[in-house]
N, C-alpha and C positions, 0 to 999 in steps of 0.2 A: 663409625658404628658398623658392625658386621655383622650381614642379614644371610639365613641360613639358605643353603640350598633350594629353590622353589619346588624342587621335587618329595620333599618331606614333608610339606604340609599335604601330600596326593592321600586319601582314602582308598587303597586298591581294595578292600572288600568291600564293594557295592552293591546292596541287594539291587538283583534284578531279576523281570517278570517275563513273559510274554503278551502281548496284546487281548489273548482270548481269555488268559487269568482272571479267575471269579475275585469279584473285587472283598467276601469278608475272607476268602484264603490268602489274597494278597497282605490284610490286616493282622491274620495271625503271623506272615514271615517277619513281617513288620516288629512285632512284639519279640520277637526272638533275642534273648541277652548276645551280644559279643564281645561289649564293650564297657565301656568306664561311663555309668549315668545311673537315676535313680530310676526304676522301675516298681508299678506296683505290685504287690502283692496278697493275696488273700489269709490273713492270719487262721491257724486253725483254733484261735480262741479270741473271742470278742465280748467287750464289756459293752457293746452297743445296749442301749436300752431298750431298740425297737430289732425285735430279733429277726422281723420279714425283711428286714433288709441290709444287704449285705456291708460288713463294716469294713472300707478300703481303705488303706494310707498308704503312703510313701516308706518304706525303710532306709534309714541311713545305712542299713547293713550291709545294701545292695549299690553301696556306691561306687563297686570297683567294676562294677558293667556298665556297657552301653545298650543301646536297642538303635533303630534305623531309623532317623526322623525322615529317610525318604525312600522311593522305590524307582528305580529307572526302568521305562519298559521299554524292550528290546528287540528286534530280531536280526539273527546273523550278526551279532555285534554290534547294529546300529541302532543308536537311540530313536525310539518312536513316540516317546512323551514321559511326562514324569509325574509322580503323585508324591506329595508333603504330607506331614502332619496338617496341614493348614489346612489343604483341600477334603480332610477328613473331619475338618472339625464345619468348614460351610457346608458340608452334606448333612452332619447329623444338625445343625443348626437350619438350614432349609427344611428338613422332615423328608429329603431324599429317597429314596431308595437304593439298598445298598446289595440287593439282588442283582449286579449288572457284572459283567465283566470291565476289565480295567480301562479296555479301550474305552468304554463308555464316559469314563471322568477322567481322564488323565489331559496334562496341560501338554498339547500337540507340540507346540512353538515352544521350543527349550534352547535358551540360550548356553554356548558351551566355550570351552578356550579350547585352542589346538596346542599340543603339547612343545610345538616348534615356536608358542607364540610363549610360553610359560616361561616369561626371562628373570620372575622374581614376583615374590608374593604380593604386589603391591597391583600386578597386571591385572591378578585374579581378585583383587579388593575393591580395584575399579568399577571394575564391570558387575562384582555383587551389591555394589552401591547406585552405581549407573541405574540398573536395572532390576532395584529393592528385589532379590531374591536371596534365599541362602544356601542356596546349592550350585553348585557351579562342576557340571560333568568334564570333564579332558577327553581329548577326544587326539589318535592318531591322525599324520598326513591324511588317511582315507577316509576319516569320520568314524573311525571305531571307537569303542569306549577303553577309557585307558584305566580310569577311577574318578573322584569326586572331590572337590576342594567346597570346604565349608568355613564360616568363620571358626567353629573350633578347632579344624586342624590348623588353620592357618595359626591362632593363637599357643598352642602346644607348642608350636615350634619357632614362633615371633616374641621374643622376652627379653626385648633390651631395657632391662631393672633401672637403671639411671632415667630414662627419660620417662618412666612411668614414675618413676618416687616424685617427680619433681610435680608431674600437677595432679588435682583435687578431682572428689570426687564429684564436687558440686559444679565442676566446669563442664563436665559432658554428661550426665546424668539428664533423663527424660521428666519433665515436672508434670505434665500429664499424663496420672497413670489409671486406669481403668479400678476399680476397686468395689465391690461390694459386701455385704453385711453372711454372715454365717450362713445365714437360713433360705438360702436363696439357691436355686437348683443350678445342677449341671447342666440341664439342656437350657437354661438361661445365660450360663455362663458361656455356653457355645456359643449363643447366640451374640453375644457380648463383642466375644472375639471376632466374630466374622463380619460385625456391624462395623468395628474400628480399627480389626484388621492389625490385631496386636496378638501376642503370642502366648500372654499372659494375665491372670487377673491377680490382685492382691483381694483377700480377705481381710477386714479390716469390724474392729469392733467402735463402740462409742465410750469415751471418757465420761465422765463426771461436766465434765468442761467441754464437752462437747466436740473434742478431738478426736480423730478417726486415726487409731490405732490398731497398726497390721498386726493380725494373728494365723495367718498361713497365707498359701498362694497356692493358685492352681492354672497347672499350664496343657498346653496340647495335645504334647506325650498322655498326660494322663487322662484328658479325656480320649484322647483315639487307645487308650487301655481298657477303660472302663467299656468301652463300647465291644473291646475285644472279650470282655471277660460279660456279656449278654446281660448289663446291668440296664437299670430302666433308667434315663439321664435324666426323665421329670418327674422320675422321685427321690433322689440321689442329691442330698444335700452337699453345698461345699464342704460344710465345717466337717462333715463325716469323712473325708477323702482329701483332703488339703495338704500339701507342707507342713509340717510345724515339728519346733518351735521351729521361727524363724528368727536367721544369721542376719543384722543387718548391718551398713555402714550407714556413714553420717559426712555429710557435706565434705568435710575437713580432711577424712582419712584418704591416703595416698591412691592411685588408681594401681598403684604396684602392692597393696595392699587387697583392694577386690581381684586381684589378678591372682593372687595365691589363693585368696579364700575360696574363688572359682574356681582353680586345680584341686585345690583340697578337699572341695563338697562336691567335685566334679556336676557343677550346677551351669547354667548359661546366664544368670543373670541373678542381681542381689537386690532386694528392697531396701531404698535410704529413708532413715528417720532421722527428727529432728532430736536435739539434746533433752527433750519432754518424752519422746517419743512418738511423736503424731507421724504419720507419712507424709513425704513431701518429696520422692518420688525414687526412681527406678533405676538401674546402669546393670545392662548387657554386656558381650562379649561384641558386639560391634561398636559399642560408645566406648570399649577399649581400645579397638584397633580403628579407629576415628583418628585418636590422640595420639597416635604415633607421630613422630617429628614429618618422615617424608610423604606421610595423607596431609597433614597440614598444609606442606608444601606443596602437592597437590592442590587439593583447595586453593590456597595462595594463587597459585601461575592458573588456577580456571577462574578466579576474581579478576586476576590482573589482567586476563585474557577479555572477560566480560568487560574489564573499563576501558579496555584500551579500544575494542570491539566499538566502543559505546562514544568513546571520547574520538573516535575515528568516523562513527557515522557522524555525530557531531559536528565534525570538523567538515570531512562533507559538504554537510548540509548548508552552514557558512561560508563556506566555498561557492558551494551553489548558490546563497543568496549575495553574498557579495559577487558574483560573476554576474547575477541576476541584475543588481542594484548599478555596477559597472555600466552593464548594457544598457541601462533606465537613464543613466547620464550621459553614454554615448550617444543616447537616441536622442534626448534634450537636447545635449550639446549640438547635435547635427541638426537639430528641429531648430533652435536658435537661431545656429549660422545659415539655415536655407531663408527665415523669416526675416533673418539681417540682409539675405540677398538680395529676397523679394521685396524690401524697402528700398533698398536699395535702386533697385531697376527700376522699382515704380515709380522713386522720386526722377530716376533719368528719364525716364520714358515718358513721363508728365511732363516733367520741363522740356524735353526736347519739341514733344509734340504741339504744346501751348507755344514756343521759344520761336518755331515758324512761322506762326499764322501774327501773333505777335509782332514779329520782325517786318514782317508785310505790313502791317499796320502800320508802325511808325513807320517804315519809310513813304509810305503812301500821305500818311499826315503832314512829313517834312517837307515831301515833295511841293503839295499843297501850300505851306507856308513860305517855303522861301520862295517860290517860285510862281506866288497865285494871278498876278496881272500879268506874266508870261505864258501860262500854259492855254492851252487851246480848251473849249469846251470837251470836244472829246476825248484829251488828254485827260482833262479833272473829273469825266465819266470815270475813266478806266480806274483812277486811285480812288474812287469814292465805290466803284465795284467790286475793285482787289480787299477795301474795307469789311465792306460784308459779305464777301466770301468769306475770309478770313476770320470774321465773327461768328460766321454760321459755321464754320468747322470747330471751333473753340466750344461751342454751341454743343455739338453733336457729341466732342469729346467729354464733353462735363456730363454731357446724359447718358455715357455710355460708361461714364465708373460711376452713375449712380443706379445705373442697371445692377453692374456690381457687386454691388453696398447690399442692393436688395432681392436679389436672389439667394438670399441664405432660404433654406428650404423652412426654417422656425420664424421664418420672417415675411415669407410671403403667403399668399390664399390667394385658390385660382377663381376664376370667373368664371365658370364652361356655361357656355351656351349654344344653341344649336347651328349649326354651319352646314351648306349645302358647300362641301368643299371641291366639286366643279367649279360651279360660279364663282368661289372664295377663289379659286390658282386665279382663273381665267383675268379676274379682275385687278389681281394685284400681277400680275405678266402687262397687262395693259399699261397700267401705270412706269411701269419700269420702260417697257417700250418708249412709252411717248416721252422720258426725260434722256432715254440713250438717246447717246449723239455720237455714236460709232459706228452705228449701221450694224447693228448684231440681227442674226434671224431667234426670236426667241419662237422657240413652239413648245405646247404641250399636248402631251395625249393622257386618257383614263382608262381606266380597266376595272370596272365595280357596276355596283347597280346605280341607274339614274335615277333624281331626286333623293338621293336618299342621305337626310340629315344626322349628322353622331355631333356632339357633344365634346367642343375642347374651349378655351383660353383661347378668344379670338385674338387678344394683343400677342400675347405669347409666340402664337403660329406664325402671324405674319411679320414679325421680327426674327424668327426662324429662319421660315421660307424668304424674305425678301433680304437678308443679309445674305443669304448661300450663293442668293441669284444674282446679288450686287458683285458678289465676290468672282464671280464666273462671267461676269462681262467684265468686269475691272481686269481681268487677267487674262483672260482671251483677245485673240487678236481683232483688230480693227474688221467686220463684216462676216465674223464667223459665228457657226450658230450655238445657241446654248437649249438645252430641254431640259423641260421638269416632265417627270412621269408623274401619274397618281394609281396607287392601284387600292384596293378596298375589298375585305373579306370578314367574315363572321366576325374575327378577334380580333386585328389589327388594321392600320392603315400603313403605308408604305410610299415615302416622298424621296425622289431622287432627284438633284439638280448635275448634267452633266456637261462639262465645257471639254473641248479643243484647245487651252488654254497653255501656261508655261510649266504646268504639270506641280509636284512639288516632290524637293528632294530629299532620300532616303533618311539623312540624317538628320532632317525637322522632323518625322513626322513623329516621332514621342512626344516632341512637345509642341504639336500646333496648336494645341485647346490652351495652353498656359497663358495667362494674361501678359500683354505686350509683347509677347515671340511674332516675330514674322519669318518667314522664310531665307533663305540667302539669295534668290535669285528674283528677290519681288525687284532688284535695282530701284528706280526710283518713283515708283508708284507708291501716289499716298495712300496713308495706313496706319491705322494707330497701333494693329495689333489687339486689340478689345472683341472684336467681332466674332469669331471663332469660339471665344472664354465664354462670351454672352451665349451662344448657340447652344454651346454644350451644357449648360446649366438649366436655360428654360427647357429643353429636351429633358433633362434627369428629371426636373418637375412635372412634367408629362409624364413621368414612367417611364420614358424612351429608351431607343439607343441611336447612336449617330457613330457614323464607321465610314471610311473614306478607302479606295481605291484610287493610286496613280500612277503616271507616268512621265517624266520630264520629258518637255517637248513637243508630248503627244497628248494629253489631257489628264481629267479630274474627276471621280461621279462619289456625290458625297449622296449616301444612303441614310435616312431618319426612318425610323421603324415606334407609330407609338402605338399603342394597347386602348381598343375602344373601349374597355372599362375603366377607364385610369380617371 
């Protein structure tokens, strides 16, 4: 198909104004014939009945003119805003005033093509659709005005006859169309337009049957005439000033059909009726150039463009939730295998720990049996000792995973009571003193106010504090000393136990809280590894925190910090 030059559809006679142009002289340049369109005219004999007011119609006589449907305003060439039919017809429908100069109404923001961008009429159809206007100014490299592309130029000079024969009127025709009764004024019918922003009304009478049948049409042009020609628009009936007769088509008839009859009535737009004649709706010179093959295509590749747009974020989005859902089972799967570790460990670290004291036992009972009228009494002491040692460790371990058990924070409830926690260190250092049997110096000092009672979980604390301090003579050397500090202020308390001890090395210390981790360098000091996992949990129940400082070789100072409102 071969599409004419983009430069023939250009309007180079473009009225234009200057910005200080009084806005009804700009109305009459407006009115000025030059072209191919209907204009009104004042007949100089009228059968009107009512003789005060003035009788206007349309002649077909005057079909071989055009008039201006717009006005660009200008200086030095460059466009400084534009004014339509349109914007004349929402003034006289606001009750405006029409005493201003141009600048005063004119639309500033004018969308324009560059004539380097003018690669073919369909560039300039875009953008009059893009951006519902119907004027479209050209403009040089430098923003000068060059002329005007309208959909009627565009159409004069776009007439591929094949692809318009083939489809129907009733395929792109508007079924909502504006319409009212004879007797209904011009400045209603402005108002009409400017409410729905349409360019045209049909006048329309009633059937018998209740059909609303078009009997003229009134558009733009003629009202911004009428207004030109100092008529009153609310007293100006339609039926006085309308179209008529009207040319119509019907569903069925070809669009290369209202394509001729719109060069030949040189009109922009034709009313369809149905085979009764009732209205049933409307088809423009833009619902012609719609249905050209490559706007369709158009349309097409901006659909295809929104699905793929669509089916892309889409896809995305599953992407995303399957990458989402991926990670939710790498996390499982990883939460799984640390749970299968931790079963793991804890069944080793259970039976190893039990597997000991155990082991001592039988042998100490075997001993006893095979050999009972041989051993000495103080031989059958020692295995009836190593017995309950070995029981009271089994003992301590079974109450140290049901510490455990019961430290889930939804599982246990504190006891706070009041504690003079001077007395509370001093008494339980005692205690520890008098069961060491290594000779440690244990001291402590305070730093707070004396007597003064706060409120914790006395089991809690001293399973805290007396495992830090078990922990720091167990690992300190034989006669060396260990300290607890205490210190006490408005908010907090503050407990440090500090040993000289074998220190701990850099790569436990992530996991010394972990239940059953020991150290690598504890060698063969007994331990279940429980003790640490217990500390840090009754602390989180306190509110606390517990943080450690060391050094291998050189010592230990583990720090609990809890909150006296806790």
């Amino acid at each position: 198909m071969h599409f004419p030059n983009p430069i023939q559809a250009i309007d180079y006679q473009t009225l234009t104004v200057y910005p200080n142009t009084p806005l009804l002289e700009m109305l009459s340049l407006m009115n000025q014939v030059r072209g191919r369109n209907c204009v009104l005219y004042n007949p100089t004999e009228t059968n009107s009945k009512d003789a005060s007011l003035l009788d206007v119609s349309l002649s077909d006589d005057l079909a071989e003119y055009e008039v201006n449907s717009c006005v660009l305003v200008v200086e030095e060439d460059y466009i400084k805003g534009i004014v339509t039919e349109r914007d004349i017809v929402n003034l006289l429908a606001t009750g405006q005033n029409l005493a201003v100069p141009v600048a005063a109404i004119m639309t500033k923001e004018v969308i324009t093509l560059s004539l380097s961008q003018f690669k073919d009429v369909f560039v300039a159809l875009t953008l009059l659709r893009q951006h519902k206007i119907r004027h479209l100014p050209i403009v040089d490299e430098r923003g000068k005005l060059i002329g005007i592309v309208t959909p009627g130029t565009i159409r004069r000079v776009l007439q591929p006859a094949s692809l318009l024969a083939m489809r129907r009127v009733g395929d792109v025709m508007t079924r909502e169309v504006i319409h009212v009764a004879g007797n209904t004024s011009i400045l209603h019918l402005a108002q009409l337009m400017n409410q729905h922003q349409v360019s045209s009304v049909v006048i329309t009478s009633q059937s018998t049957s209740l059909q609303l049948i078009p009997v003229g049409i009134v558009t733009e042009r003629d009202i911004v005439q009428m207004q030109i020609l100092g008529l009153n628009l609310a007293q100006v009936l339609a039926e006085t000033v309308m179209s008529q007769p009207l040319f119509c088509l019907h569903p069925e008839d070809s669009l290369w059909l209202a394509h001729e009859e719109m060069q030949r009535r040189l009109v922009r737009r034709l009313v369809v009726v149905s085979k009764a004649g009732e209205l049933i709706g409307i088809v423009t010179q833009s619902s012609i150039l719609r249905s050209l093959d490559p706007i369709e295509l158009y349309n097409v590749v901006e659909t295809l463009q929104e699905v793929v747009e669509t089916q892309t974020t889409e896809l995305v989005q599953a992407n995303q939730q399957l990458q989402k859902q991926t990670e939710e089972v790498y996390r499982a799967l990883e939460k799984e295998q640390e749970v299968n570790r931790l079963r793991s460990q804890f069944i080793s670290m259970v039976f190893h720990e039990f597997r000991n004291p155990l082991s001592a036992i039988i042998m100490s009972v075997q001993t006893i049996q095979i050999h009972d009228y041989r051993l000495s009494e103080v031989r059958k002491n020692m295995c009836l000792e190593q017995i309950h040692n070995s029981a009271q460790q089994m003992i301590r371990l079974i109450e140290d995973l049901l510490i455990i058990g019961r430290t889930d924070p939804s599982k246990v409830q504190a006891n706070p009571l009041p504690i003079n926690l001077p007395s509370f260190c001093q008494s339980l250092l005692e205690e520890l003193q008098f069961s060491d049997e290594q000779g440690h110096d244990i001291c402590f000092t305070y730093q707070g106010q004396q007597d003064l009672l706060v409120e914790f979980d006395e089991q809690w604390l001293r399973y805290v504090l007396s495992n830090l301090l078990c922990n720091a003579l167990k690992y300190s050397p034989q006669g060396s000393t260990v300290k607890l500090r205490l210190s006490i202020d408005n908010q907090q308390v503050i407990f440090q136990v500090i040993d000289r001890g074998i220190g701990i090395h850099p790569e436990d210390r992530s996991n010394l809280f972990e239940p059953f981790y020991r150290g690598k360098n504890v060698s063969s000091i007994a331990g279940s590894g429980l003790g640490l996992a217990i500390v840090k949990n009754y602390v989180e129940l306190l509110k606390g925190q517990i943080s450690f400082t060391s050094e291998v070789g050189v010592g230990t100072t583990f720090t609990v910090i809890l909150p006296l409102n806790n």
